[in-house]
C-alpha positions as CSV (number, residue, x, y, z in Angstrom):
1,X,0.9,33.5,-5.1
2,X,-1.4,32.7,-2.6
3,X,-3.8,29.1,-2.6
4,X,-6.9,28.3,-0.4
5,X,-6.1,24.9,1.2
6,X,-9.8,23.8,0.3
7,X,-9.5,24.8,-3.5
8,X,-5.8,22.9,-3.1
9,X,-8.2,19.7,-2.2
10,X,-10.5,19.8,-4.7
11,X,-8.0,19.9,-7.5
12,X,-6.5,17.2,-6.1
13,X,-9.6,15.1,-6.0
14,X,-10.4,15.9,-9.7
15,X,-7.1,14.7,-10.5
16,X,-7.1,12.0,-8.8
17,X,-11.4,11.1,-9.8
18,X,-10.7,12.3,-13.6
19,X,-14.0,14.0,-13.1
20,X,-15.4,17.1,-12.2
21,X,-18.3,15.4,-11.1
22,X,-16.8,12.5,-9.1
23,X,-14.9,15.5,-7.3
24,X,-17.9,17.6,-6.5
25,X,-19.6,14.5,-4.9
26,X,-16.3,13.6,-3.5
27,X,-16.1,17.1,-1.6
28,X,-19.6,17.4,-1.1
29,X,-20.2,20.4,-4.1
30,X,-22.5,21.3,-6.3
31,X,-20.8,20.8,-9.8
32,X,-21.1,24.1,-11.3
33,X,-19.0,25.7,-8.0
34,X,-16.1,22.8,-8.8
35,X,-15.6,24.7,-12.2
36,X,-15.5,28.0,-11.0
37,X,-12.9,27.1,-8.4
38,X,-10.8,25.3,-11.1
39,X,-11.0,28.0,-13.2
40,X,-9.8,30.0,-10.5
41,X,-7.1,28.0,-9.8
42,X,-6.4,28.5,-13.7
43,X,-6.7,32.1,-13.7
44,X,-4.2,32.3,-10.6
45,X,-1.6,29.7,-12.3
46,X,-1.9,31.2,-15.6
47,X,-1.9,27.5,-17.1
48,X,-4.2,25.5,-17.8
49,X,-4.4,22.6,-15.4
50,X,-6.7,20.3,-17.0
51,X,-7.9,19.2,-20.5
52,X,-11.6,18.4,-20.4
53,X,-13.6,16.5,-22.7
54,X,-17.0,14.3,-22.6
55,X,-15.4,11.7,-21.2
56,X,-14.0,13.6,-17.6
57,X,-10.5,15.6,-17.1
58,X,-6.9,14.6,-17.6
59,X,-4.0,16.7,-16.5
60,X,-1.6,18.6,-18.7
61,X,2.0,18.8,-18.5
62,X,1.6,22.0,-16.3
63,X,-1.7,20.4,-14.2
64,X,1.1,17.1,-13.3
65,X,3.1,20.0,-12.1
66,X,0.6,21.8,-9.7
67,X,-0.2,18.5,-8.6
68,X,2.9,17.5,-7.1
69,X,3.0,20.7,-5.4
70,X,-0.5,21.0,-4.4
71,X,0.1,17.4,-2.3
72,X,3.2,18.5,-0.9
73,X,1.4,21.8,0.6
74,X,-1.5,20.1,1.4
75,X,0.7,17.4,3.8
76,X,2.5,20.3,5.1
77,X,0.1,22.0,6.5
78,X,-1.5,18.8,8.0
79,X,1.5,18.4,9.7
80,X,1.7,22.3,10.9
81,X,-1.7,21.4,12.2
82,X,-1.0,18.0,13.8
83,X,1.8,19.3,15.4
84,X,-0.4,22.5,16.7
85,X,-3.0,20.3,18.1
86,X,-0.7,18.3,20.1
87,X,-0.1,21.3,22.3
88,X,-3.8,21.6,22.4
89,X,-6.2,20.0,24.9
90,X,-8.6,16.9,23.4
91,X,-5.7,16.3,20.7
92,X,-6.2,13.1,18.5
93,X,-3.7,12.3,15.8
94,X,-4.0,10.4,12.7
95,X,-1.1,8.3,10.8
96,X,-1.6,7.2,6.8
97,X,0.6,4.4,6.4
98,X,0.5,2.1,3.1
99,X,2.0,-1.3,2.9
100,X,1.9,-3.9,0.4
101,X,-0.1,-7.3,1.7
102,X,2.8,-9.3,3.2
103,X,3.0,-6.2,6.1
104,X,-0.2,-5.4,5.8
105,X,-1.4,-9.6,6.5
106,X,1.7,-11.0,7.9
107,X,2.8,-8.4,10.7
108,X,0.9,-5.1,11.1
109,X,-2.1,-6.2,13.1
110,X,0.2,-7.4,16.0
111,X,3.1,-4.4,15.7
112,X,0.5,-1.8,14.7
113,X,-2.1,-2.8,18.1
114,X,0.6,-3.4,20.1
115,X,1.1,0.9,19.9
116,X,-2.2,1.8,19.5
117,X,-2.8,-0.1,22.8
118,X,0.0,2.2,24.3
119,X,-0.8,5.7,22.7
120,X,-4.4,5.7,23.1
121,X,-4.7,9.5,21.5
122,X,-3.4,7.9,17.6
123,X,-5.5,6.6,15.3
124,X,-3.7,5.0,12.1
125,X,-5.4,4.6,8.4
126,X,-3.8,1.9,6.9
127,X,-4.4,0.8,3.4
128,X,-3.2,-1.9,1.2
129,X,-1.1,-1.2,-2.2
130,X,1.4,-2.7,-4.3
131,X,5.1,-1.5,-3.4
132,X,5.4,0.6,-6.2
133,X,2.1,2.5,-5.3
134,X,3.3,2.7,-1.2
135,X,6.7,4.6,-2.5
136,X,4.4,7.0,-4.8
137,X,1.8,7.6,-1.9
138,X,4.9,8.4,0.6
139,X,6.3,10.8,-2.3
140,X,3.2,12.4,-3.1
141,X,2.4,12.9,0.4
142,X,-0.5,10.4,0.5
143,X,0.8,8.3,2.9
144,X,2.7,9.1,6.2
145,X,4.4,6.0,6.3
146,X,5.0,3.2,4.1
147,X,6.2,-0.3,4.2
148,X,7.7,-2.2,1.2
149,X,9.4,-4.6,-0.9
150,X,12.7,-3.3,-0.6
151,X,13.4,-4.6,-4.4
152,X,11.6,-1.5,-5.6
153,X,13.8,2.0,-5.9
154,X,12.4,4.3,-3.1
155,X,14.2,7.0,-4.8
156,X,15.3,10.3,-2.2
157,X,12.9,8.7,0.5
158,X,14.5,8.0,3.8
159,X,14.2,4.3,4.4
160,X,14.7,1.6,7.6
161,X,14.6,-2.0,8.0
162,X,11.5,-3.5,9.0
163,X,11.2,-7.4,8.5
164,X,12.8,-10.0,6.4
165,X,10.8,-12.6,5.0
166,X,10.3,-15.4,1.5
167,X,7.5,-16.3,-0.4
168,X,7.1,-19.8,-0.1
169,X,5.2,-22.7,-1.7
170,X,2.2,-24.4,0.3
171,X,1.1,-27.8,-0.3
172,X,-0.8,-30.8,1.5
173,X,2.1,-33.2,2.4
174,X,1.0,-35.7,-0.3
175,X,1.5,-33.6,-2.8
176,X,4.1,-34.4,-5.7
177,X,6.0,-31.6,-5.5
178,X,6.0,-31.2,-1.4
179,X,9.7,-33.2,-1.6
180,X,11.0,-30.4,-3.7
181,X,14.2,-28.9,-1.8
182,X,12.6,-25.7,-3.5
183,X,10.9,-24.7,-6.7
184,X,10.6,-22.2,-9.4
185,X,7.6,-19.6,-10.0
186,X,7.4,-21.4,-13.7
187,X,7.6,-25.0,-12.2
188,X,4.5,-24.3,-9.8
189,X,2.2,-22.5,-12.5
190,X,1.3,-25.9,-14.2
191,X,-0.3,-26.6,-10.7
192,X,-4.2,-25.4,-8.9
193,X,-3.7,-22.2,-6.9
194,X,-5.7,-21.2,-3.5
195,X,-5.1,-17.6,-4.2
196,X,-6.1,-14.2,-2.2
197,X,-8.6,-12.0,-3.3
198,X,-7.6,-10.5,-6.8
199,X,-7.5,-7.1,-5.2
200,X,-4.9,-7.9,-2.9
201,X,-1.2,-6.7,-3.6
202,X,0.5,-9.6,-3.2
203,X,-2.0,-11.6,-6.0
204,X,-1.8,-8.7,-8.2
205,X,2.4,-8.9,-8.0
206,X,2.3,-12.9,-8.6
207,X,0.1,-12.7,-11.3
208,X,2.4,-9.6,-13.2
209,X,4.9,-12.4,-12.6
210,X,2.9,-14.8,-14.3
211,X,1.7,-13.2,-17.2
212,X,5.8,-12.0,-17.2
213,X,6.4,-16.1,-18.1
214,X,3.8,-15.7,-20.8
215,X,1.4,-18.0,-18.4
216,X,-1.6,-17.5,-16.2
217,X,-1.8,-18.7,-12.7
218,X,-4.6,-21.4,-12.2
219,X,-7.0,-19.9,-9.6
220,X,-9.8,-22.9,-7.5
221,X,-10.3,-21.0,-4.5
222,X,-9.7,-17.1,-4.0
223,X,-9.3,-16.4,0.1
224,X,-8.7,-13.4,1.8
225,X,-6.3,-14.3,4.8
226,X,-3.0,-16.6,4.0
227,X,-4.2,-18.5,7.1
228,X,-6.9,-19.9,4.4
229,X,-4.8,-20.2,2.0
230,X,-2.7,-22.7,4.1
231,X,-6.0,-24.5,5.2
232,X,-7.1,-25.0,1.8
233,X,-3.4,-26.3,0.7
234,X,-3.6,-28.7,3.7
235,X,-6.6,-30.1,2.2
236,X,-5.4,-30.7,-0.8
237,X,-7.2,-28.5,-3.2
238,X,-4.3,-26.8,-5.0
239,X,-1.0,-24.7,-4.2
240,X,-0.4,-21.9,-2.1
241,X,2.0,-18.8,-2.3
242,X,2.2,-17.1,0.8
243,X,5.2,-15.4,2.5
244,X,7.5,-17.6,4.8
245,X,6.0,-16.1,8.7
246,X,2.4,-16.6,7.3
247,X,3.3,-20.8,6.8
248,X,5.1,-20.6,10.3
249,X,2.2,-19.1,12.4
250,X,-0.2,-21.5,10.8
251,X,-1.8,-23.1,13.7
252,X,-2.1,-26.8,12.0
253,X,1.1,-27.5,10.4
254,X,1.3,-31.6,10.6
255,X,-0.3,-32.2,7.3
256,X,1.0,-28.7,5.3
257,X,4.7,-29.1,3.4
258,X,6.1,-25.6,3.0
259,X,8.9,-25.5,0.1
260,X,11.0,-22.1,-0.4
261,X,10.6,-20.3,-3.6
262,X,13.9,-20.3,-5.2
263,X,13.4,-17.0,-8.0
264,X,15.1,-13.7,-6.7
265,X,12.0,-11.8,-6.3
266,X,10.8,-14.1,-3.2
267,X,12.9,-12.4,-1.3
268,X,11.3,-10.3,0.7
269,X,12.9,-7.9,2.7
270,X,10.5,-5.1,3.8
271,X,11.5,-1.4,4.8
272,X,9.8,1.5,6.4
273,X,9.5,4.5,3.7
274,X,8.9,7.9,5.3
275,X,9.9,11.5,3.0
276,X,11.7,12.8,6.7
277,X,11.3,11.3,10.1
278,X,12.3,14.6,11.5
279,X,10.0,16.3,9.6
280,X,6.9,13.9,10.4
281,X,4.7,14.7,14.0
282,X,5.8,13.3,17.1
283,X,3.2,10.4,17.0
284,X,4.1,9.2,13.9
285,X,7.8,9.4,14.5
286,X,7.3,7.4,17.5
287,X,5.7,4.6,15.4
288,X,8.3,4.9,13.0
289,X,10.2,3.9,16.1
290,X,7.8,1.1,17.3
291,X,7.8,-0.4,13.6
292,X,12.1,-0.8,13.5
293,X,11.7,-2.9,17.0
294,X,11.4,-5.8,15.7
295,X,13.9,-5.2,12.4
């Protein structure tokens, strides 16, 4: 059974969209060729892939199938063609890695530079998910490389150590609870947060944890950068939760009381998620490498 790569894409993009629509404007075609192609891709199966109504496309039971497959051809052959072009003159490769915020805030700017400064012919797309979603992204074949809590099951991924870090509670130094030897998730929800952005990773995860207590966390000021969220703590405007390295590379710590956060899931111990490093180009095995460095 033979698949064009380019009809392998667009199923993929309807999936992923819901829409026929969304996917012809995603892969820049006119709607009524997205059907056809679909249908194709129906016809060649012998299933169908998609149940369609007003309201866009869903999969069926088969479509989840083909989809699973469909993103694992559609890596390999990037990497059959990655791997080509690196014997080929002008070569420029390209690494997807996905990490949840505390990587993607707390270390990857410095770690991730640091190579590109060094391999000049890589360029790396990183994006910002929850853990769960950068061990689905890896599997699916979304994502190169991941980096994650290690709390959530990678499942048959291959996985190295990366960092080890704690979520910690920020506070201005006058604060009540800044004696605390340390303090519980539930404790510090009666308190104002300085928060990130609500579409940040980490936010999302502390306010599952939240709404896991039956509470909601208390939001004054929504940042985008824990070195703000710090700032605004050492003012005194509320309470921060930010992980351990962010509080220790705040530039002004004289006035800003950092206090450990003593439930389980604060630990944070972050690994490097890859489906096989043998299997992945030479580039991106080599900042595999780079990333365990530091571990």
């Amino acid at each position: 059974m033979h698949f064009d790569t380019s009809d392998l894409r667009l199923f993929v993009a309807a999936a992923e969209e819901g829409s026929l629509t969304a996917a012809s404007q995603r892969c820049h075609l006119a709607l009524a060729a997205v059907s056809k192609r679909i249908g194709k891709l129906e016809e060649q199966t012998g299933s169908t892939l998609f149940i369609r109504s007003k309201a866009g496309v869903a999969l069926t039971p088969a479509g989840q199938v083909f989809l699973r497959h469909a993103r694992s051809w559609l890596y390999d052959f990037q990497l059959l063609n990655a791997e080509l072009q690196e014997h080929g003159r002008g070569f420029r490769g390209l690494v997807r890695l996905a990490a949840n915020t505390n990587a993607m805030l707390g270390y990857l700017p410095e770690v991730v530079g640091d190579f590109l400064h060094h391999h000049r012919q890589v360029d790396v797309r990183i994006e910002e998910v929850l853990s769960v979603e950068v061990i689905r992204r890896v599997a699916e074949g979304r994502a190169d490389i991941g980096i994650f809590a290690a709390s959530v099951d990678a499942g048959h991924l291959e996985c190295y150590p990366f960092r080890d870090d704690q979520l910690v509670v920020v506070m201005a130094h006058r604060h009540p609870l800044a004696a605390a030897g340390a303090l519980v998730f539930e404790a510090v929800l009666e308190e104002d947060f300085i928060a990130l952005d609500q579409q940040a990773a980490i936010q999302m995860f502390l306010n599952d944890k939240a709404q896991q207590l039956g509470k909601q966390m208390r939001v004054r000021v929504a940042t985008r950068s824990f070195d703000a969220v710090c700032r605004f703590a050492q003012c005194g405007v509320g309470v921060g939760v930010v992980p351990r390295s962010a509080a220790g590379r705040f530039g002004d710590a004289a006035n800003l009381a950092v206090v450990p956060l003593a439930d389980a899931w604060a630990e944070r111990r972050l690994h490097i998620a890859v489906r096989a490093l043998d299997a992945l180009p030479g580039y991106a095995s080599q900042l595999v490498a780079h990333l365990r460095q530091g571990s």
